[in-house]
C-alpha positions in Angstrom: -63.6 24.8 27.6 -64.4 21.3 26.7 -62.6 20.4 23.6 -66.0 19.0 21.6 -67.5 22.6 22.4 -64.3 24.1 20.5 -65.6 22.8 17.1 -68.5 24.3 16.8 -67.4 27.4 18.3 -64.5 27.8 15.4 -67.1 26.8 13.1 -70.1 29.2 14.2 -68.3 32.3 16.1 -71.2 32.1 18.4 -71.5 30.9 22.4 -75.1 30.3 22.2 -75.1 28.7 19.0 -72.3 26.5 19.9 -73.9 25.4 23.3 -77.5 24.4 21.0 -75.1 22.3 18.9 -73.1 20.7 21.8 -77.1 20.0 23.6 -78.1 18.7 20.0 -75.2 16.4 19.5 -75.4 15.1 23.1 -79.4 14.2 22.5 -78.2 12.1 19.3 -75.8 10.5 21.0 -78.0 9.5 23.5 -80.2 8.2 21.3 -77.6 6.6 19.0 -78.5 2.5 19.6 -75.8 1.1 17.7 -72.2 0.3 19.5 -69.2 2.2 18.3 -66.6 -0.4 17.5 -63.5 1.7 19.3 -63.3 5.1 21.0 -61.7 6.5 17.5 -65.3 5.5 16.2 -66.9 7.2 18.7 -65.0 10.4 18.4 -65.2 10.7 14.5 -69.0 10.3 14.9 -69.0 12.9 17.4 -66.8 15.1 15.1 -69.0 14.4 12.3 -72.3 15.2 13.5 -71.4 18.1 15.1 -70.1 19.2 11.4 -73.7 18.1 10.3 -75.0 20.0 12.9 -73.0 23.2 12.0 -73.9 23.0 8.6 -77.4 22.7 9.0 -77.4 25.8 11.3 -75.9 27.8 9.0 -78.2 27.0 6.2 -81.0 27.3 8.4 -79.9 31.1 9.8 -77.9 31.9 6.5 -76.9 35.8 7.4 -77.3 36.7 10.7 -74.3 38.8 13.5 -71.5 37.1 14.1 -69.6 37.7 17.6 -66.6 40.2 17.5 -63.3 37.9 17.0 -61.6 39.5 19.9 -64.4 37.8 22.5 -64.3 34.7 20.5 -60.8 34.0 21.2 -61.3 35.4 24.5 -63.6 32.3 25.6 -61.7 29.9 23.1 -58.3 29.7 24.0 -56.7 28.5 26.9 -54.4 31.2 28.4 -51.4 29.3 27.2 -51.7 28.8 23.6 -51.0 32.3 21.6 -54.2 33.9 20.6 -52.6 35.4 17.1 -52.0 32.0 15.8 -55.8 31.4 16.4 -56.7 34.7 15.5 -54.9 33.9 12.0 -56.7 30.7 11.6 -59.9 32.1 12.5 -59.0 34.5 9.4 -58.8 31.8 6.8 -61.3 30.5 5.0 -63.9 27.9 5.9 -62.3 24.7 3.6 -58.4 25.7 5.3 -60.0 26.2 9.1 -61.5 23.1 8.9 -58.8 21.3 8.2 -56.0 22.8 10.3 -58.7 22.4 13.7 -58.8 19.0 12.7 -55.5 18.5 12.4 -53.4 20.7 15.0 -56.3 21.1 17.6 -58.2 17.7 17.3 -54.5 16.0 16.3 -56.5 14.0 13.2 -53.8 12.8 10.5 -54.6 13.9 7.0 -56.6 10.1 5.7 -58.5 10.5 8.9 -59.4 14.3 8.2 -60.4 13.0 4.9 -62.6 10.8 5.9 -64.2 12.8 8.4 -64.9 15.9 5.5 -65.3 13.5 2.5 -62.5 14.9 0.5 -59.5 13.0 -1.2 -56.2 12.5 1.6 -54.0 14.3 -1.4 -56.9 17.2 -0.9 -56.3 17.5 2.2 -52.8 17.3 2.3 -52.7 20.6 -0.3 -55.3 22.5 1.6 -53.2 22.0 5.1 -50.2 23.4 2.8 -51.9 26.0 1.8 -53.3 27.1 4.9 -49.6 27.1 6.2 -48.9 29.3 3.6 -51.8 31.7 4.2 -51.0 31.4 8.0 -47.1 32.3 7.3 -47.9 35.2 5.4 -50.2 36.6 8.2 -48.2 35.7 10.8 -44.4 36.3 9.3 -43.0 33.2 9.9 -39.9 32.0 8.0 -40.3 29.0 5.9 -38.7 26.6 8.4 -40.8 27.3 11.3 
């Protein structure tokens, strides 16, 4: 699955929803007129107005079904990476998932996640912690792995 269609899919649970967001973000970019200054540009703008676009779904459809978390991971992970680890992050909450998709999945350092979510570098650095934390506990690592 393409990697920018991974996003909203964490974010929403949802196929359909997540291919509306991906057609949404694709018709602003086309109609984006100014020129990114680098390809880091361009990928944080993507980044961030897909997390615009998220958020305004959700407000939009506040409650509604939510796909079961088995077929979610079913259709978001490759075959190689170990579907418990994203089963666990799936399992955190919104504020820690965030963060650790940026960060492991997207590869975004912790001043680059802040910028990207608006929250203070030190912020982010605790939340990634504590997500670690969460994720150890539900997964039974040791603390050195």
């Amino acid at each position: 699955m393409c990697q920018r269609r991974r996003l909203p899919l964490v974010r929403l649970k949802n196929r359909e929803d997540t291919e509306d967001i991906f057609q949404t973000v694709f018709l602003k970019y086309l109609q984006h007129t100014k020129p990114f200054e680098s390809a880091e540009h361009e990928k944080a703008w993507f980044i961030q107005v897909t997390l615009n676009a998220c958020r305004d779904l959700l407000r939009f459809w506040a409650r509604r079904p939510t796909v079961p978390l088995e077929e979610l991971t079913a259709q978001a992970v490759p075959e190689s990476e170990d579907r418990g680890v994203l089963e666990a992050v799936l399992s955190l909450p919104q504020k820690y998932r965030d963060t650790v998709y940026l960060h492991y999945y997207e590869g975004y350092s912790a001043l680059e996640i802040g910028a990207l979510l608006g929250r203070n570098t030190n912020t982010v650095y605790t939340l990634l912690n504590r997500a670690r934390a969460m994720l150890r506990e539900k997964l039974g690592g040791d603390e050195d792995g």
